[in-house]
C-alpha positions as CSV (number, residue, x, y, z in Angstrom):
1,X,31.8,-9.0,34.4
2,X,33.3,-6.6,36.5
3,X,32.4,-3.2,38.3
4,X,33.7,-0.2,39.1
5,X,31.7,2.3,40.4
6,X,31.6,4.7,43.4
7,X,28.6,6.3,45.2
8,X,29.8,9.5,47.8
9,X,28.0,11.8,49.8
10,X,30.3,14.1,51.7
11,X,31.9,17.1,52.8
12,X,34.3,19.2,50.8
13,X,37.4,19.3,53.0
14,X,39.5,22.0,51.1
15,X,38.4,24.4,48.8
16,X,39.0,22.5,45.5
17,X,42.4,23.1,43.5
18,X,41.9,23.9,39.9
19,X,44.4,23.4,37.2
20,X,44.3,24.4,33.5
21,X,46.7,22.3,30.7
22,X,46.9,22.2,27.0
23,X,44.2,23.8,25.0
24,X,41.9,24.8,28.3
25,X,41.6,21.3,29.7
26,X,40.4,22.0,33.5
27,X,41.2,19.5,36.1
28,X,39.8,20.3,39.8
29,X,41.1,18.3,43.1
30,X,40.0,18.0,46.3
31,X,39.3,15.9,49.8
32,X,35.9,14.7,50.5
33,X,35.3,13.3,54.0
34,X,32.6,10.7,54.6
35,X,31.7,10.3,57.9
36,X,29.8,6.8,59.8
37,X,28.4,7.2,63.7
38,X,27.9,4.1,65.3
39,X,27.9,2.8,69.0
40,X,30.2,0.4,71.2
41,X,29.4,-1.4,73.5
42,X,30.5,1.0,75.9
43,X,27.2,3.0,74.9
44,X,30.1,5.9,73.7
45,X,29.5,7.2,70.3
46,X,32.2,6.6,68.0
47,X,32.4,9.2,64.6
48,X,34.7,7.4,62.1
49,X,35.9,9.6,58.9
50,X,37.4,8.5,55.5
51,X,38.7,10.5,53.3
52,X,38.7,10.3,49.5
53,X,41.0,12.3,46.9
54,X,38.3,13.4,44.4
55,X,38.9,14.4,40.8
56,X,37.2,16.2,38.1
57,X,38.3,16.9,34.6
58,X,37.2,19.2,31.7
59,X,33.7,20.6,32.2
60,X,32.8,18.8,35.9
61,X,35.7,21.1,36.7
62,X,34.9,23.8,35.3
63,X,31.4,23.3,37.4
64,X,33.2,22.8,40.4
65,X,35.4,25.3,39.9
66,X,32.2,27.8,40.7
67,X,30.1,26.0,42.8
68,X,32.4,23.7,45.4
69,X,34.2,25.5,48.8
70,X,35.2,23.8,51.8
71,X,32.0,22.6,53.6
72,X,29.6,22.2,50.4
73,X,28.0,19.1,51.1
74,X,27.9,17.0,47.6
75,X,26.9,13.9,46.3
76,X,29.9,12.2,43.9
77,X,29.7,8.8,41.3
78,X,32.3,8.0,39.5
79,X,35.4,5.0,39.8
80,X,38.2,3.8,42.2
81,X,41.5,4.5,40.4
82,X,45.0,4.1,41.9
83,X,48.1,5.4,40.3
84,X,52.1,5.2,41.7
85,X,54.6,7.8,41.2
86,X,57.9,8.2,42.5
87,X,58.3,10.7,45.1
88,X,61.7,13.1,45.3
89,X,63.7,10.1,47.4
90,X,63.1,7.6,45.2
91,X,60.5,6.0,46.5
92,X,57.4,4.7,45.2
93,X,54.0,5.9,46.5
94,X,50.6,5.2,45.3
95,X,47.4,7.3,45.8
96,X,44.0,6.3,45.4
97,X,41.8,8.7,43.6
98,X,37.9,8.7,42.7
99,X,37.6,10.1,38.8
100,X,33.7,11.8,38.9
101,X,31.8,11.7,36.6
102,X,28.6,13.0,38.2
103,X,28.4,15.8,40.8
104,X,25.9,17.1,42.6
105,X,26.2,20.1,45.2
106,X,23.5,20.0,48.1
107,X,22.0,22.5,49.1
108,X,20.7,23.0,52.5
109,X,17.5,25.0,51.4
110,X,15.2,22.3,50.4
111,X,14.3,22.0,46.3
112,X,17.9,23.4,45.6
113,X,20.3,20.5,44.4
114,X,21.9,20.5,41.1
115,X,23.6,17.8,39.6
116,X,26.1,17.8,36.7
117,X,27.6,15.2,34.5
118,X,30.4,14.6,33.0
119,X,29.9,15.6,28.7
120,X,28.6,12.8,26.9
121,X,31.0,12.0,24.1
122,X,28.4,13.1,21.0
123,X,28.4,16.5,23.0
124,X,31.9,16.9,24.1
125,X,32.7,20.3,26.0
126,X,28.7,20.4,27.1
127,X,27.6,19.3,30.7
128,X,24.4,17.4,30.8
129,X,21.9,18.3,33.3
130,X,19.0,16.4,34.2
131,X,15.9,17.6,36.0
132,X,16.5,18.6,39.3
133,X,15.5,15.8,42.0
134,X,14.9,16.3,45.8
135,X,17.0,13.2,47.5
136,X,15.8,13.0,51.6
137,X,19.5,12.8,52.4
138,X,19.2,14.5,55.7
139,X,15.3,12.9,57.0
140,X,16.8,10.0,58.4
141,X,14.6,6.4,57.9
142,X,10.7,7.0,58.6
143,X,9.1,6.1,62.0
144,X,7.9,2.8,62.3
145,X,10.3,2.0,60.1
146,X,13.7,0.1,60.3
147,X,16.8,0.0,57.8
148,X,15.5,-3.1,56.4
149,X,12.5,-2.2,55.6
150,X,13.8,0.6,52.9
151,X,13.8,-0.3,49.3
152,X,17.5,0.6,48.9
């Protein structure tokens, strides 16, 4: 058995690039920075970022297209997929990419978030959205508490 599957919660770092091919297929791109805090044993803080190459295709991107900016905080699943091409010296390069199939903008207002999902296939060119669900991304782990502790 074998998995593939990717959980993101991040920042928009671009405003998303959409592109339209054959017969209205919509394919939207862009960066989304996840960021860890953590601290040495200096006592400094230390803010490490990664960046993921994010991509969206028929109706996802037709969502994102109207709903995702640079700075929209969102919540992304979908799959780690690497590809090579062949760049204009002749050299090969490879990118890593994460193909969503479930996006969710958050909101900052509480009771606001959204999520979308890629078209099942018995109702292609739909987007399936399930009832809205607060998630306490932002209240941090409960007093008394410790990570451990969680359920997750």
């Amino acid at each position: 058995m074998s998995v593939n599957k990717v959980i993101l919660v991040g920042n928009v770092g671009k405003d998303p690039v959409v592109r339209y091919f054959d017969k209205g297929v919509a394919k939207t791109t862009f960066p989304l920075a996840t960021s860890e805090t953590y601290t040495n044993q200096q006592g400094e803080t230390i803010t490490s970022t990664e960046w993921h190459n994010i991509v969206l295709w028929r109706a996802l991107a037709e969502v994102a297209e109207k709903t995702v900016k640079k700075g929209t905080q969102v919540y992304v699943v979908g799959k780690i997929k690497t590809r090579s091409y062949v760049d204009k010296d002749g050299s090969n390069k490879y990118i890593t990419e994460i193909l969503a199939d479930t996006l969710m903008v958050i909101e900052k207002k509480p009771g606001v978030q959204t999520t979308y999902e890629k078209a099942q296939p018995s109702a292609a060119g739909t987007v399936n959205e399930p009832p809205k669900t607060n998630y306490p991304f932002d209240e941090g782990i409960p007093d008394g508490k410790n990570e451990d502790d969680l359920p997750f």
